[in-house]
C-alpha positions in Angstrom: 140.7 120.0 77.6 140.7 117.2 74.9 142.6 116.4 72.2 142.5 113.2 70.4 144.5 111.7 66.9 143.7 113.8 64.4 145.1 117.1 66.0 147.8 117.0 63.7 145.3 117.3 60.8 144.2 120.4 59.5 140.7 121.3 58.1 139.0 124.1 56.2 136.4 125.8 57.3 133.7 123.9 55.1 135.4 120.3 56.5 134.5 121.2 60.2 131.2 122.1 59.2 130.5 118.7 57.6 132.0 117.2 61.2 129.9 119.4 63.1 126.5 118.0 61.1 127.8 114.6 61.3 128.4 114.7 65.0 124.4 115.9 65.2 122.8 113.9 62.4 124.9 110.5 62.5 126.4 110.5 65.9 123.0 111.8 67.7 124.4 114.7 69.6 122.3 117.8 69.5 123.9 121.5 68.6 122.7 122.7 71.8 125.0 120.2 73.3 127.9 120.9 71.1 127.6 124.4 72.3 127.4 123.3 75.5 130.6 121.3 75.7 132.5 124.6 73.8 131.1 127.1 76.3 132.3 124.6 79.4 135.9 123.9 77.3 136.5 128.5 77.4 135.7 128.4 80.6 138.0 125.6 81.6 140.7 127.5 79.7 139.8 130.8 80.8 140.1 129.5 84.6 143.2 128.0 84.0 144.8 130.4 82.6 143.8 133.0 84.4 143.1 131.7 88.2 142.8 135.1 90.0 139.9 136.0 87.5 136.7 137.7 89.1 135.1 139.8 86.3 134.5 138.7 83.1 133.4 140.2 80.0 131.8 138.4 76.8 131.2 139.9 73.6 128.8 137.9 71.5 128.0 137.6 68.0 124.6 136.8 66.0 125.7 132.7 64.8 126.8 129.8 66.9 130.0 131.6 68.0 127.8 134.1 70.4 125.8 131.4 71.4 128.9 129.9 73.1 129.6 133.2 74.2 126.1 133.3 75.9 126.3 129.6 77.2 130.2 130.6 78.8 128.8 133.6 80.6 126.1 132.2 82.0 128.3 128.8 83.7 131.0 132.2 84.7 127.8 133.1 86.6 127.3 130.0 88.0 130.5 129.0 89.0 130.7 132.4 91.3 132.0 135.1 88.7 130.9 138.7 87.8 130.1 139.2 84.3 129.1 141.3 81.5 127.6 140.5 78.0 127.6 142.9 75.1 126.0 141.5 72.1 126.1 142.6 68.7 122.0 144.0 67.8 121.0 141.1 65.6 118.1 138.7 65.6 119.9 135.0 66.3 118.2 131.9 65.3 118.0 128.1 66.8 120.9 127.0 69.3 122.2 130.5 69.4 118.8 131.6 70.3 118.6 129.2 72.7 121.8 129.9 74.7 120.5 133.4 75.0 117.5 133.1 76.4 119.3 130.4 78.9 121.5 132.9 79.9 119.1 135.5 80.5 116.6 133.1 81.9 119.2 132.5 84.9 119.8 136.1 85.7 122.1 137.3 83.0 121.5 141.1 81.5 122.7 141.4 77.6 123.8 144.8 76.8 123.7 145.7 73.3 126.8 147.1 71.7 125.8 150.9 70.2 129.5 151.8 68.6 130.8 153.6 71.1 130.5 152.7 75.3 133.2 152.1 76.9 134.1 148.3 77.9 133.2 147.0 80.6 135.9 147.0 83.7 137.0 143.0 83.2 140.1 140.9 83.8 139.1 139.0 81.0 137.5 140.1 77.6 136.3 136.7 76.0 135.5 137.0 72.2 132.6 135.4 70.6 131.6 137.8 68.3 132.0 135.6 64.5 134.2 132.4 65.0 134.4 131.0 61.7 131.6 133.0 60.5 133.0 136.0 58.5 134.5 135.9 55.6 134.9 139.7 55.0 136.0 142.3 57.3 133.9 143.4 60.2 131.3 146.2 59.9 132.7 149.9 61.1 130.6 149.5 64.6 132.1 145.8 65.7 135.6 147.0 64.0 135.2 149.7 66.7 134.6 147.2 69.6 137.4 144.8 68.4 140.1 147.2 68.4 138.4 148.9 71.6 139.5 145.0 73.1 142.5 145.1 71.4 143.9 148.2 73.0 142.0 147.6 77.0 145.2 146.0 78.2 143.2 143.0 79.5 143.9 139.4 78.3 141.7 137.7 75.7 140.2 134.5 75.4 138.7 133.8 71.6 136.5 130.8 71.2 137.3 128.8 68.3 138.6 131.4 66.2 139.9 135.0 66.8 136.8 137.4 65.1 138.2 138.7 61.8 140.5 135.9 60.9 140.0 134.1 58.2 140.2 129.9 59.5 140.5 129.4 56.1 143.3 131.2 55.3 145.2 132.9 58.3 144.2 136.2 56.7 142.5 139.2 58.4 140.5 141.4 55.5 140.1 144.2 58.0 140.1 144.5 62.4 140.2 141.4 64.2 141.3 140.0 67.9 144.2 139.9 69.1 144.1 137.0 71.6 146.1 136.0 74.2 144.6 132.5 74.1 142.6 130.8 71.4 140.3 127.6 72.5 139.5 126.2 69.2 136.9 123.6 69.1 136.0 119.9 67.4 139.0 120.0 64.9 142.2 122.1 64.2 141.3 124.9 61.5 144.1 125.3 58.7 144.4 129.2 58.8 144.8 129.6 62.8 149.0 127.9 61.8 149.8 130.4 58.8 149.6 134.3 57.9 148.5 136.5 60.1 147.2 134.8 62.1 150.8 134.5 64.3 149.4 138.3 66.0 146.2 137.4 66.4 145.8 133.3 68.3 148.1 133.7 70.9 148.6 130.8 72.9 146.4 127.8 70.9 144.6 124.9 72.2 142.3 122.1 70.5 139.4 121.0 72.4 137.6 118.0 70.5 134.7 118.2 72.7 134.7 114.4 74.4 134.0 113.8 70.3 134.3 110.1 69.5 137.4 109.4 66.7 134.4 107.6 64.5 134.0 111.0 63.6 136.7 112.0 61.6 136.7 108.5 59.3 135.1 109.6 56.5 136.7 112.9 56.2 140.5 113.3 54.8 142.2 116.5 56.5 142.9 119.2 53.9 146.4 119.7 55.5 148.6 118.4 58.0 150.7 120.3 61.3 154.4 118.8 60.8 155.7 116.9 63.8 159.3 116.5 65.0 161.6 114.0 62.7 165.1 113.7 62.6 167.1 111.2 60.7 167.9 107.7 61.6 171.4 107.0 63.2 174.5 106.7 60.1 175.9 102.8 59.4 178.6 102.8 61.5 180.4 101.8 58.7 179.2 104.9 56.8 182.0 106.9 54.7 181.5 110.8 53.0 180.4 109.1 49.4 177.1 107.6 51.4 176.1 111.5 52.2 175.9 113.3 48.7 177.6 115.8 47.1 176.1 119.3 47.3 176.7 122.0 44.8 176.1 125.6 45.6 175.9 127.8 42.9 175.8 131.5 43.4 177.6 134.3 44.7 178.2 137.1 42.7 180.2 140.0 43.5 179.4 141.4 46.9 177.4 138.6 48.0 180.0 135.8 48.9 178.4 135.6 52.8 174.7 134.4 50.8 176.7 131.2 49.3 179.1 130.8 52.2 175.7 130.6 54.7 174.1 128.4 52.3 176.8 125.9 51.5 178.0 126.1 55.6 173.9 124.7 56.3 174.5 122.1 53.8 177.8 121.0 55.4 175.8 121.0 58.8 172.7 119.2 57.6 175.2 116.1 57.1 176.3 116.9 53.0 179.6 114.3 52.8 180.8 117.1 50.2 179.8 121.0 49.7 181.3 122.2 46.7 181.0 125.9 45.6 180.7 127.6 42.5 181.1 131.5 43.0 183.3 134.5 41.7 187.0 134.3 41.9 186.9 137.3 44.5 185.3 134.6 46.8 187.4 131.9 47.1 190.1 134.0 49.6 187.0 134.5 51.8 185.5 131.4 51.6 188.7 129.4 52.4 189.9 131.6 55.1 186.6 131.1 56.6 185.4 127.7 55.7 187.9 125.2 54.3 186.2 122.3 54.4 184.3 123.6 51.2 185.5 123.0 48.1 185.3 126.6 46.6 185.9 127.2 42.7 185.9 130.1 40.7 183.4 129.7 37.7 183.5 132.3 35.3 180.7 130.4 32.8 178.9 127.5 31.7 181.7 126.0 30.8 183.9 126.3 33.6 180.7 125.1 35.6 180.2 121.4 33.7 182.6 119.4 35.4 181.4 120.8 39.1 177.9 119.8 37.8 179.1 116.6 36.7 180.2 115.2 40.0 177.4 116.6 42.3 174.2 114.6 43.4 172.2 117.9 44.7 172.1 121.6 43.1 171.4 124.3 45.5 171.3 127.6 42.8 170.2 130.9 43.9 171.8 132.2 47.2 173.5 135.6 45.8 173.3 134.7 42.1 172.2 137.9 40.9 170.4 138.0 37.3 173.1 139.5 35.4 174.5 137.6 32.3 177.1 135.4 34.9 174.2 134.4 37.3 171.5 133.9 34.1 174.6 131.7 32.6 174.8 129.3 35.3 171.4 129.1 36.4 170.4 127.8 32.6 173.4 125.6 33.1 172.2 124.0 36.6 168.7 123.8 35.6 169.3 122.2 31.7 171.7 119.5 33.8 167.9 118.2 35.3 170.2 117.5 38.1 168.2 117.6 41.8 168.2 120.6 43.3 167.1 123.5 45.6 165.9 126.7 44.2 165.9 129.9 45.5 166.4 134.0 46.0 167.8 135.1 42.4 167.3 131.1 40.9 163.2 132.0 41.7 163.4 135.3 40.0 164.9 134.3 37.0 162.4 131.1 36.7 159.8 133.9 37.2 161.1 135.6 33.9 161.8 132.0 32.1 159.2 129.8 33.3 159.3 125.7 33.2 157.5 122.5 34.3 160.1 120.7 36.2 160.2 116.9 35.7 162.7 115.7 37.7 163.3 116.4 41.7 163.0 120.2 42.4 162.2 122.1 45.5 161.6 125.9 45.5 161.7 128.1 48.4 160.4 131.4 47.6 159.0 134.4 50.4 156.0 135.4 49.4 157.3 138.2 47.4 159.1 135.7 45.0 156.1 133.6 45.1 154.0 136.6 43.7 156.7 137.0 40.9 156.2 133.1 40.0 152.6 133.6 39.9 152.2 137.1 38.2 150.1 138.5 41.2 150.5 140.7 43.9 151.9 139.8 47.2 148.9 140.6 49.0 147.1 137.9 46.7 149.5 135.2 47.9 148.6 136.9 51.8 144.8 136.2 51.5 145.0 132.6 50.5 148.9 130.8 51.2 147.3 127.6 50.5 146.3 127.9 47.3 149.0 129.3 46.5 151.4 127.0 47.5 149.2 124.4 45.6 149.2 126.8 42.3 153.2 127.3 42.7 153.7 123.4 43.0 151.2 122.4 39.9 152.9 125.2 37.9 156.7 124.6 38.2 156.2 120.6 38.9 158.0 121.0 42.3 157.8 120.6 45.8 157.3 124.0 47.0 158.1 125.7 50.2 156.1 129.2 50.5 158.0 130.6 53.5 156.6 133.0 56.0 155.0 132.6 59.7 153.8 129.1 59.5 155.6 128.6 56.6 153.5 125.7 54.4 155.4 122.9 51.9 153.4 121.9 48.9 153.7 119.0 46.6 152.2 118.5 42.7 149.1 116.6 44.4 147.6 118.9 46.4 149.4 117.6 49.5 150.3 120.4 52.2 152.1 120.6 55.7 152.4 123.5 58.1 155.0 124.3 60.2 154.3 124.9 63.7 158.0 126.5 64.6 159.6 129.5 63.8 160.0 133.4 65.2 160.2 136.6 64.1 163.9 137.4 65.0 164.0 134.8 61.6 163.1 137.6 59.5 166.8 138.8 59.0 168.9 138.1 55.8 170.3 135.3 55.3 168.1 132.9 56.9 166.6 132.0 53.0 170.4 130.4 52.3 170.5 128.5 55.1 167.3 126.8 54.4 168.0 126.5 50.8 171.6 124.6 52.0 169.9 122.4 54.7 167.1 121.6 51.7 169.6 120.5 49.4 172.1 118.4 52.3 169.0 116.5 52.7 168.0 115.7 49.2 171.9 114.7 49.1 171.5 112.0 51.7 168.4 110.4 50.2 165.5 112.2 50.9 162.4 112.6 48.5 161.9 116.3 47.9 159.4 116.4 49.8 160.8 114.3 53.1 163.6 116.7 52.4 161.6 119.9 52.1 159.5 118.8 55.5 162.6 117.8 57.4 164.6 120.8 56.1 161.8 123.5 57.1 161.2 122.4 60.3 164.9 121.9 61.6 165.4 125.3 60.0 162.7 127.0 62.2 163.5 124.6 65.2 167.2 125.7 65.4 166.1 129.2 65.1 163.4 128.8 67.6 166.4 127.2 70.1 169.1 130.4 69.1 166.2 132.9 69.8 166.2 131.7 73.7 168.8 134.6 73.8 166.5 136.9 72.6 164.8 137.3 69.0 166.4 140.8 68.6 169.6 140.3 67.1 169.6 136.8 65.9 171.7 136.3 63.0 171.7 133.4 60.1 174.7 131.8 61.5 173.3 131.7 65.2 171.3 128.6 63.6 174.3 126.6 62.6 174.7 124.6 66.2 171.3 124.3 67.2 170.9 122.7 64.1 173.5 120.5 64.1 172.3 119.1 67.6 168.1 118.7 66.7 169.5 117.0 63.3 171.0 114.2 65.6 168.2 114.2 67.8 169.6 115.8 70.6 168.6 119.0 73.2 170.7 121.8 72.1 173.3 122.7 74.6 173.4 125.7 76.4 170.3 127.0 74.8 167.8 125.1 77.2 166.1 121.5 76.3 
């Protein structure tokens, strides 16, 4: 396998197009022997991953993807294994036409797929029915075969891209592979990080195909895959002042454990100070529980000015509520144009009484809040997160953070980072506050909102990546709080593995 520089940066769909024609028109190297390369790449990964392989089956597709489909089964022959082709019934042009008649020309049979055979009797099913070459859902026949692979109980390879995923968008608009393995080729596409596409990739590999790094000068990636950062060592010298002081701003009745977990992260994420402004039913709670937070009871604006006027960060939203209190002190935190962290019941609110931010804000809304910010459905923000994580950011003049399986930050320019981390025992309440606290600790010690916002996200899933070792049933909000104390400082968490 290969990998070079740039696999880091993510591309659309169109983008690797224009490096695949530059690698054949500028750099010289034919499309036959691009195809080449990919087929030899799937069967380097299939082998690997799957030593005591014999039989092997490959589905094929009408476009390039099939032709590496053809181009794999036929080097499977050679190197000593038994295999199968089905192929779609469609007429295929140029390379793809080329890599057929190869395969068959050395002894291969292509059976074509009628909409209802069984499989054939493989260890492997490799999929190279569409790649990135279907932007809709599959027709009812190749839905049929797809989720005939899905359910065989075999392992699947995918080349480049799981058929029926979008690599745009991480989005499947009807059946699509499930993979065990994905073997993407030339550069990293943006959707196979984001969405949906978390079922469908599996385990994901880049393969660059021996390209040389010439080739991706010209071309700025659309997106980029965050990396791991922590925070330079504290002045040894360094006293709480130098840290900021965080203001958490929420807490209605009933919902003093949404503040407590937010401020907590923010105390953990290195704030110097975590005040609290909440409900006077709180304060016992939050005291007993946590007394290094300064919790106040706030019963209005008013009560909330001097708070506000002695905090660098605002981190509004974690149990507000929208009632007249919450709506009170949200128009309160947000006229002070203070920095801060918005989230939960601060993004519904801003959904009903919209503004252009234009001073340092980050928003953190799931993609059911995001719909409410944008006034569309929730399955609109599912079939393209990029753009709308762009659309959120240009709107409100923030850095956004649209959260979610590969959860993607967004800035006023059009920048965008994915995050790589992250499980699904993180999809239990609470986990929202925690970001929104860690978000806010780092704005408090300096951070840009979007240094913060990257740093913040990606400690967030790390920590809960390192607390699910025990198991991703179960996890709570709170199991986060020592991992991520330990990645903040650069370290290997203890007792949860390196």
């Amino acid at each position: 396998m290969t990998t070079s520089t740039h696999r880091h940066d993510l591309y659309t769909v169109d983008q690797v197009r224009a490096l695949d024609r530059r690698a054949i028109e500028t750099l010289g190297i034919p499309g036959f022997e691009l195809m080449r390369r990919a087929a030899w790449a799937g069967l380097s990964s299939l082998r690997r991953q799957w030593p005591q392989a014999k039989r092997v089956a490959v589905y094929c597709g009408p476009g390039n993807n099939g032709g590496d489909g053809f181009l794999l089964a036929a080097l499977a022959r050679e190197a000593g294994l038994q295999v199968e082709l089905l192929a779609l019934d469609a007429e295929l042009h140029d390379d793809a036409a080329r890599a057929r008649a190869a395969y068959e020309a050395a002894g291969g049979v292509v059976r074509c797929w009628d909409g209802h055979s069984p499989l054939p009797d493989a260890d492997v099913h490799v999929d190279a029915l569409y790649g990135t070459g279907l932007g809709r859902g599959p027709e009812p026949a190749v839905a049929v075969l797809i989720e005939s692979i899905n359910i065989s109980g075999k392992p699947i390879l995918a080349l480049d891209v799981p058929s029926g995923l979008n690599a745009d968008t991480g989005y499947c608009p009807g059946a699509a592979i499930r993979a065990d393995l994905t073997v993407s080729f030339i550069a990293a596409k943006r959707g196979l990080y984001t969405g949906q596409a978390a079922d469908q990739v599996g385990g994901l590999e880049l393969d660059t195909l021996g390209l040389p790094d010439e080739l991706w000068r010209p071309l700025l990636a659309d997106a980029e895959l965050m990396q791991v950062q922590v925070l330079p060592p504290r002045a040894r010298s360094a006293h709480k002042g130098d840290n900021g002081h965080v203001l958490a701003i929420g807490g209605d009745h009933g919902t003093a454990g949404a503040i407590r977990l937010c401020a907590e992260a923010s105390l953990r994420a290195g704030a110097g100070l975590v005040s609290v402004a909440t409900q006077l039913t709180n304060l016992s709670a939050l005291n007993a529980a946590r007394p290094e937070l300064m919790a106040h009871a706030v019963n209005g604006p008013q009560a909330l000015a001097p708070l506000l006027s002695r905090a660098s960060v605002l981190a509004v939203g974690p149990g507000l509520g929208q009632a007249a209190w919450g709506h009170a002190l949200w128009l309160t935190a947000l006229d002070s144009e203070k920095p801060l962290v918005l989230d939960a019941d601060g993004l519904n609110l801003l959904a009903l009484e919209p503004r252009c931010f234009t001073h340092p804000v980050v928003l953190t809304p799931h993609p059911g809040e995001a719909a409410r910010l944008l006034g569309v459905t929730t399955q609109a923000i599912a079939i393209d997160r990029f753009a709308a994580a762009r659309m959120l950011a240009r709107r409100y003049g923030a850095v956004v953070v649209l959260k979610g399986a590969g959860s993607l930050i967004a800035d006023m320019d059009g920048r965008l980072a994915v995050c790589p981390w992250g499980n699904p025992g993180m999809a239990s309440g609470g986990m929202g506050d925690l970001l929104t606290g860690i978000v806010a600790a780092l704005l408090a010690q300096g951070l840009t909102p979007w240094q913060a916002a990257c740093l913040g996200v990606g400690l967030h899933a790390r920590a809960g990546d390192e607390a699910a070792r025990a198991g991703e049933r179960g996890l709570i909000a709170s199991d986060l709080l020592l991992p991520l104390r330990q990645l903040l400082n650069g370290q290997p968490p203890q007792g949860l593995g390196s």
